[in-house]
PASESE-652041 format. One record per residue: residue in three letters; x, y, z of N, C-alpha, C in turn. Coordinates in steps of 0.2 Angstrom, whole numbers, plus 5000, padded with zeros to 4 digits. Example, Ala and Ser with C-alpha at 12.3 -4.5 7.8 and 13.67 -1.06 7.14 Angstrom:
<gudrens>
ALA506649725039506249785039506649845039 SER506449895035506849955036506450005039 
</gudrens>
This chain:
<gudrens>
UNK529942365206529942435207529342465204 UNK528942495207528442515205528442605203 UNK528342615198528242685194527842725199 UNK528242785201527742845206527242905199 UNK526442855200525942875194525742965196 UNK525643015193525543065193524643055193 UNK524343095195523743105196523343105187 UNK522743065185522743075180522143115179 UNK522243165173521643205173520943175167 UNK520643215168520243225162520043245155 UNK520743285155520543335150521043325144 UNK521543345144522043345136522643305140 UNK522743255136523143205140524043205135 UNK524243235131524643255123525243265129 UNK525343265132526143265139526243205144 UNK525543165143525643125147526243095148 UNK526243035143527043005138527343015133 UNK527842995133528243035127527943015121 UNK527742955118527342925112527142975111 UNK526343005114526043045113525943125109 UNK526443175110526543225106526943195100 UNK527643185102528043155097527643085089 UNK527243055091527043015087526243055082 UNK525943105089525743145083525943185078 UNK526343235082527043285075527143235071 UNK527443185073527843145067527443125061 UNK526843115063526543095057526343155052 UNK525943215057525843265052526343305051 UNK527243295052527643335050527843295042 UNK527543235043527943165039527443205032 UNK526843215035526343225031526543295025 UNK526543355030526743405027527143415022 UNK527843375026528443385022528343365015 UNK528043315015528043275009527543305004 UNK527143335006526643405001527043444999 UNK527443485002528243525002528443494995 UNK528743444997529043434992529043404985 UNK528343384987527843364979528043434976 UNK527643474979527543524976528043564973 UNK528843574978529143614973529343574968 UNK529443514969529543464962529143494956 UNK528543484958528043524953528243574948 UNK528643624954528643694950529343684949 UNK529843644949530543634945530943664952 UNK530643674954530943724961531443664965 UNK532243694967532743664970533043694976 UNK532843754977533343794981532643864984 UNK532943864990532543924995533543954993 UNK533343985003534144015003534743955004 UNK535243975006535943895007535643855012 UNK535443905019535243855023534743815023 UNK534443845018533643815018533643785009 UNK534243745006534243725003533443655000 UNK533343654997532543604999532443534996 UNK533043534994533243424992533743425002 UNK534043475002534343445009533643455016 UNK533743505015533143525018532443425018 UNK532343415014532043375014532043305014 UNK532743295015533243245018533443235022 UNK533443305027533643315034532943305037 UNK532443345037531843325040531543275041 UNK531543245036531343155034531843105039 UNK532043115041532843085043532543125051 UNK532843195054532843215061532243255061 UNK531843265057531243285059530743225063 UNK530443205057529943135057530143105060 UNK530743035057530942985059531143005068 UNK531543045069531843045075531343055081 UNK530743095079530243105083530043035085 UNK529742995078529442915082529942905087 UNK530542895085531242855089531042885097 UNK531342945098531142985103530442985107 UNK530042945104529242955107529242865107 UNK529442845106529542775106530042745113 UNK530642785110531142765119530842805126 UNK530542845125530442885129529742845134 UNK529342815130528842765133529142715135 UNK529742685129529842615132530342595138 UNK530842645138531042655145530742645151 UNK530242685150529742705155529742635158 UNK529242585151529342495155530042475156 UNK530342485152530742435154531442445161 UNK531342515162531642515170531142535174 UNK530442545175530042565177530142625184 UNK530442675178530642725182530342795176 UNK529942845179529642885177529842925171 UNK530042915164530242955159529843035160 UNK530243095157530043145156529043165152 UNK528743205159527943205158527943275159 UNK527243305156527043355159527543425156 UNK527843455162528043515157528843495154 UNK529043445159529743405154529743395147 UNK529043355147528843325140529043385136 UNK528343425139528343485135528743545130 UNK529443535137529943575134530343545129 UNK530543475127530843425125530343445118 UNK529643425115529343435111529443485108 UNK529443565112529543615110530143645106 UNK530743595111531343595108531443575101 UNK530943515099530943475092530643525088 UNK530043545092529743585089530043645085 UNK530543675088530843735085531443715081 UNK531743685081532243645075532043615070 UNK531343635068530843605062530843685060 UNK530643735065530243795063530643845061 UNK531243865064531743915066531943925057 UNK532243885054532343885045531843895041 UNK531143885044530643935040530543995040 UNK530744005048530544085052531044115049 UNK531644105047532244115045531844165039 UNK531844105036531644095027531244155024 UNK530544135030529944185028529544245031 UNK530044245038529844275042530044355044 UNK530744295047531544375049532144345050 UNK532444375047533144335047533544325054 UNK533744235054533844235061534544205062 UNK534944195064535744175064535844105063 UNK535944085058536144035054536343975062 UNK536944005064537043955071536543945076 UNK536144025077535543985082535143925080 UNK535043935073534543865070535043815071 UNK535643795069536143725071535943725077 UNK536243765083536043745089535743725093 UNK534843745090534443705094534143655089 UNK534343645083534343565082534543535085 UNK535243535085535743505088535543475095 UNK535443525100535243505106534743455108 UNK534243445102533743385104534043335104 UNK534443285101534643235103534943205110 UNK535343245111535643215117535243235123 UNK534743275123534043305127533743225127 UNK533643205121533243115123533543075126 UNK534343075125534843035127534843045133 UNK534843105134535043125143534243105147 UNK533743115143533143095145533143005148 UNK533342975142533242895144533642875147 UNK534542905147535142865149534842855155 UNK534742915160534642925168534142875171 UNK533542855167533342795171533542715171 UNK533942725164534242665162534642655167 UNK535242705168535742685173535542675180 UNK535042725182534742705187534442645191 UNK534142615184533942555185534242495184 UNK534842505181535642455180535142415175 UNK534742435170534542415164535042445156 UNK535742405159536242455156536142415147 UNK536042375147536142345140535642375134 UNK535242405137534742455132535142535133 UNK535842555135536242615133536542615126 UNK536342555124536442535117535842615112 UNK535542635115535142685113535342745113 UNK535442765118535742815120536542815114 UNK536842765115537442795110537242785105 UNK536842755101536542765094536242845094 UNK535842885100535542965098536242995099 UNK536842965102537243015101537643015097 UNK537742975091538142965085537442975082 UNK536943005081536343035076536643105078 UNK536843125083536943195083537443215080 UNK537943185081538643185077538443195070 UNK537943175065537743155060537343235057 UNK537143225063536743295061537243355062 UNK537743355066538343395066538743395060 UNK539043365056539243345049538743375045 UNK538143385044537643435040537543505041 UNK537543525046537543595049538343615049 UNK538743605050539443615051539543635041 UNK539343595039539543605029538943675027 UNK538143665030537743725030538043775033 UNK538343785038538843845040539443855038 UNK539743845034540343845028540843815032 UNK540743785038541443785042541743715037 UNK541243645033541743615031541243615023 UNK541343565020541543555012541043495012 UNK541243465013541143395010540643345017 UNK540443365019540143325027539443315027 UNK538943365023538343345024538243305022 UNK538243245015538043185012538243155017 UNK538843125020538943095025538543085033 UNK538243145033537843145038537243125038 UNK537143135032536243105029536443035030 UNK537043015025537142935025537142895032 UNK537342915036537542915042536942895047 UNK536642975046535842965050535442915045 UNK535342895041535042845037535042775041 UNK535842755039536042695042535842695048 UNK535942745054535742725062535142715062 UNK534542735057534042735059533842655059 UNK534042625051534042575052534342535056 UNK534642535059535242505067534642495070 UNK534342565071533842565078533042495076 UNK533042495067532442475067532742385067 UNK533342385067533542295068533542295075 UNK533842325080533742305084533242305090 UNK532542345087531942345092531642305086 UNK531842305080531742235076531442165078 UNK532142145081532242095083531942075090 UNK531842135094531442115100530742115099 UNK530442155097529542185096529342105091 UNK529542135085529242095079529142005080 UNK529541945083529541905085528941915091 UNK529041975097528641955102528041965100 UNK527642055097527042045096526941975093 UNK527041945086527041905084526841835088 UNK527341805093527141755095526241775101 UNK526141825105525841855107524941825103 UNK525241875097524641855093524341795091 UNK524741775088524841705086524741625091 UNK525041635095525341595099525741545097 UNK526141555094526641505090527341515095 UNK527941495092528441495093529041525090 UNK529141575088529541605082530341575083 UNK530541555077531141525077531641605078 UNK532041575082532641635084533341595084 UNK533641605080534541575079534841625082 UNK535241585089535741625092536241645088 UNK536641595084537141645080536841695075 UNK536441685072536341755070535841815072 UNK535641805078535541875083536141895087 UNK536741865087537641865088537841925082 UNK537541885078537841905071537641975066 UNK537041985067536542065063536742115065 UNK536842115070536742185073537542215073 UNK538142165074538842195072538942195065 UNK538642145060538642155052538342235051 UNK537842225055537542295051537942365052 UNK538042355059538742425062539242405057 UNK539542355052540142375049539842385044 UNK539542365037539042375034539142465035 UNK538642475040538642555039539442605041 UNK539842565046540542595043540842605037 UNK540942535032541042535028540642575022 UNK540242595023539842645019539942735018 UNK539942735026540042805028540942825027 UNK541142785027541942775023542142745015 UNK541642745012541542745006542142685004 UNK541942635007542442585006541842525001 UNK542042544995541242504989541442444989 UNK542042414989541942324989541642324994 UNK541942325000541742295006541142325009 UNK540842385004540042385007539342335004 UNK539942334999539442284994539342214998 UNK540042174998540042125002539542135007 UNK539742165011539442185018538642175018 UNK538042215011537642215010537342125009 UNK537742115004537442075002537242035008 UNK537942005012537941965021537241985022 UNK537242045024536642075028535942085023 UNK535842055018535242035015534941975017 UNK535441935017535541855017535241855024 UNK535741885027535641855035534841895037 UNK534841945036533941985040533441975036 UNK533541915029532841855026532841815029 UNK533541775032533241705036533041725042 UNK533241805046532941815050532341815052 UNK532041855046531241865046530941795044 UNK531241785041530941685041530541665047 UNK531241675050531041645057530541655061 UNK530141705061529641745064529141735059 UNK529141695053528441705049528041665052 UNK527341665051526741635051526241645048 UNK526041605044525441615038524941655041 UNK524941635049524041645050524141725052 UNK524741755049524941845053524141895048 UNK524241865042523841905036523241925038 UNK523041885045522341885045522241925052 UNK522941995054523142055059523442065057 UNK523442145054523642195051524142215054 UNK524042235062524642265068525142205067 UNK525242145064525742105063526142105056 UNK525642085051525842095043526242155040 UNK525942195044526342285042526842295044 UNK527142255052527842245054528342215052 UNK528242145048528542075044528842145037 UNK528042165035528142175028528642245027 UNK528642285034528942355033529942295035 UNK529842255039530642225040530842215032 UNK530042165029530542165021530942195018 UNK530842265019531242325015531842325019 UNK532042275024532842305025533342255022 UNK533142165021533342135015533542175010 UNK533042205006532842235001533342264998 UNK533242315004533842375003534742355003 UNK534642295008535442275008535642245001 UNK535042214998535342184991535242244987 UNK534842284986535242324982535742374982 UNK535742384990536542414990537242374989 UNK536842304987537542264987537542264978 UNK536942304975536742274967537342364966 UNK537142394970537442454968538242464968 UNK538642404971539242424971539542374964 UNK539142314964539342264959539142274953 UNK538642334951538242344943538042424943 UNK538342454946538242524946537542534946 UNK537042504949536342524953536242584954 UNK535842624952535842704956535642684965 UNK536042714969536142714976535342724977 UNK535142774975534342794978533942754978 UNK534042694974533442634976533442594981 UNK533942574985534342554992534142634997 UNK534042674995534042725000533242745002 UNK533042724997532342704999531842674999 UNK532342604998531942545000531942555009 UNK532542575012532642585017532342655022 UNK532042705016531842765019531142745019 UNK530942765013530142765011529942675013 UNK530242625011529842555015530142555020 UNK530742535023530642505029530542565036 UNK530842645033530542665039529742695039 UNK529542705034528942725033528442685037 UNK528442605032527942545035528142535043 UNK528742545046528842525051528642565057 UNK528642635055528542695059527742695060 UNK527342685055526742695052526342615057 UNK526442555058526442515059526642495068 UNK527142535069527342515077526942585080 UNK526842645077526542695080525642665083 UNK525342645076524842605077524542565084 UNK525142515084525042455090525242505097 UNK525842535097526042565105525542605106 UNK525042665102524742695103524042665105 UNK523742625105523242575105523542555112 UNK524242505113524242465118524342535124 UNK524542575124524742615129523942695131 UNK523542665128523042725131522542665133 UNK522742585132522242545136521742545133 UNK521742525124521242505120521242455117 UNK520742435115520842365113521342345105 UNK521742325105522142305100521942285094 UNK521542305089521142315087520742385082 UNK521042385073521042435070520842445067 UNK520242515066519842545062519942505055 UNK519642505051519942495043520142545040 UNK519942605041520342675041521342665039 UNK521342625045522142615047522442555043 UNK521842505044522242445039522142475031 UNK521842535029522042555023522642605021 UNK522742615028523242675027523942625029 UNK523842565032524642525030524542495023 UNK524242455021524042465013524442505008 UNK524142565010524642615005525142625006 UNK525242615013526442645013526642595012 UNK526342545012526742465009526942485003 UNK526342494998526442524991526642594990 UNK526742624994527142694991527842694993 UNK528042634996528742614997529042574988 UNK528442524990528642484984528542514976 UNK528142554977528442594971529042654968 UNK529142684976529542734976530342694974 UNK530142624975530842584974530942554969 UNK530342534966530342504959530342554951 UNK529742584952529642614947530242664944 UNK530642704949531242744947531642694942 UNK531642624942532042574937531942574931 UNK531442624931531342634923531342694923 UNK531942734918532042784920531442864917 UNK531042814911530542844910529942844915 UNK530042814921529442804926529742844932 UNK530242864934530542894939529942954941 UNK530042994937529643054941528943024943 UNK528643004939528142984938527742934946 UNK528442904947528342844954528442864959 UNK528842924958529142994964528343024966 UNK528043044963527443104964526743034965 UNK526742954963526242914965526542914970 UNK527242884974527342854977527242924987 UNK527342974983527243034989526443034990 UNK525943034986525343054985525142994991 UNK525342924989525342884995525442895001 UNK525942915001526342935008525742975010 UNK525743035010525243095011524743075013 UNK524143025008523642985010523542945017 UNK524142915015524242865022524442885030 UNK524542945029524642985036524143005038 UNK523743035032523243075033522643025037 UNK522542965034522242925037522142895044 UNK523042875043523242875051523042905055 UNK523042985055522943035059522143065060 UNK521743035056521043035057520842985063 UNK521142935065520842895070521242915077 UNK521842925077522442925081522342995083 UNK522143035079522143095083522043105091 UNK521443095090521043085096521243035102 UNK521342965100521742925104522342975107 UNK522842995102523543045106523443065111 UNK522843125111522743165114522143175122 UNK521743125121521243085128521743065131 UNK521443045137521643005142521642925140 UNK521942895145521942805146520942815146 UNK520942745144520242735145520242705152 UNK520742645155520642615160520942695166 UNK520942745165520942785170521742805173 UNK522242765170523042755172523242825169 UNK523642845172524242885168524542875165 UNK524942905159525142875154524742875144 
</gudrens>
């Protein structure tokens, strides 16, 4: 089946495909936020008003702001290939961005602007997800490319998720927001094992030209461990999440085994994908160290926040954007210093709090990385976003 192409222009190309908008916001929202919240660190500062609390505030953003943009600007292109039926361009895109766009804004406008109804900001959060969902399901099923609706019902349990945090922001319940972070957290990683498992073996062999070891029982076996793993979590069942953890450290190392190749170090758009999977072992052992030694949870939460989605988001942004405007696959040094630093502002953000005299201290290195590393990103990418294909295509 062949995709009916829209005429390409010349001029600002930022609606063509979804990646496009969505992977620039994410970066400089990724960027900002994290300024934000150096900064009230700084000043001791905890709290704006209730809705605009600024530790949730900047757990919910980092989670459905950033994170959920890549996802969304990621499915949004990959659909596109893989039922080769025409995803949302043009003034759809458009509307869909703007949508994201005002569920970031609306709690500032609130904040600093003019007070605006607590429910209107829930509900045009709220509304973007199933907007993407409903965006991808339709070509999926259309194109009876059903086994990728695996997506679609992970953005609609993100919504539920973000629903449990705005429902407790709006007084209706008590106890729901944590669960909904924790929630949103887990699916995220769900989504990064199982585009995991497909991408990182392929570029890989691609580049390489090797053979990456793949064990059928356990690509059987990951992907239901990690959905009970995060059940068991979000139902605070601590033996069994521990167990659970530990299974799934074990099993997504011999994973990543499988997929290794010495000669990766010497491609960057490879080594920064291996090494952002790292952090999702990482993370399972120490949420299994947390339930067996009373570990603080936040070193598991961001092994899996700041390393594995940060390097991963940072890392697959790089290659899609490149492979998808028809450029040569191939990275300034610019970029191979800016996956550099998120490696390490992951691995510090996760190590250094273990000394509890180093915690702040690893907090405000480990952001200042972040901050840099975006920054850098988005001096080459910019422009890439926002041109045309070089070969002329749409898209």
């Amino acid at each position: 089946m062949q995709i009916q192409e829209p005429r390409q222009g010349n001029g600002l190309a930022l609606f063509n495909l979804g990646f496009r908008p969505f992977f620039l916001f994410a970066a400089l929202s990724s960027m900002l936020l994290m300024i934000h919240w150096l900064m009230l660190l700084g000043k001791g500062q905890t709290t704006y008003s209730y809705y605009l609390l600024s530790q949730i505030w900047h757990g919910h953003e980092m989670l459905f702001g950033y994170a959920v943009a890549v996802i969304a600007g990621f499915l949004l292109t990959a659909v596109r290939n893989w039922t080769s039926i025409q995803t949302p361009f043009g003034a759809k895109l458009a509307g869909l961005f703007l949508l994201w766009l005002a569920g970031r804004l609306l709690p500032i406008i609130a904040e600093f602007v003019t007070p605006l109804p607590d429910l209107l900001i829930a509900l045009t959060d709220l509304l973007f997800l199933p907007m993407i969902a409903l965006s991808i399901g339709i070509p999926i099923i259309r194109s009876g490319n059903y086994r990728n609706l695996v997506f679609t019902v992970i953005l609609l349990a993100m919504t539920i998720a973000n629903l449990l945090i705005h429902l407790q922001l709006l007084g209706i319940t008590e106890t729901t927001l944590a669960t909904g972070l924790q929630l949103e957290l887990g699916l995220i990683i769900m989504v990064i094992v199982v585009l995991g498992g497909r991408v990182i073996p392929f570029f890989t062999e691609r580049a390489l030209a090797f053979e990456a070891k793949r064990y059928t029982w356990l690509e059987h076996a990951v992907i239901p461990l990690a959905a009970a793993w995060l059940l068991a979590d979000v139902f605070q069942l601590i033996l069994v999440t521990s167990i659970l953890a530990a299974l799934n450290a074990v099993l997504h190392l011999v994973r990543l085994i499988g997929w290794f190749k010495l000669r990766m170090i010497r491609n960057p758009l490879i080594w920064i994908l291996h090494l952002a999977y790292l952090f999702i072992p990482l993370g399972f052992a120490l949420d299994a160290l947390t339930g067996f030694i009373s570990l603080s949870p936040y070193l598991a939460i961001h092994a899996f926040a700041a390393g594995a989605i940060g390097s991963m988001t940072i890392g697959m942004m790089a290659r899609v954007s490149l492979g998808h405007t028809a450029r040569p696959l191939k990275l300034a040094k610019i970029t191979i210093v800016a996956f550099i630093l998120m490696i390490i502002a992951g691995v510090v953000r996760v190590f250094m709090p273990m000394i509890p005299e180093l915690h702040m201290m690893g907090v405000h290195i480990s952001g200042g990385l972040w901050v840099l590393s975006w920054l850098l990103f988005l001096i080459p990418y910019t422009p890439i976003l926002l041109k045309p294909r070089l070969d002329g295509q749409f898209g």
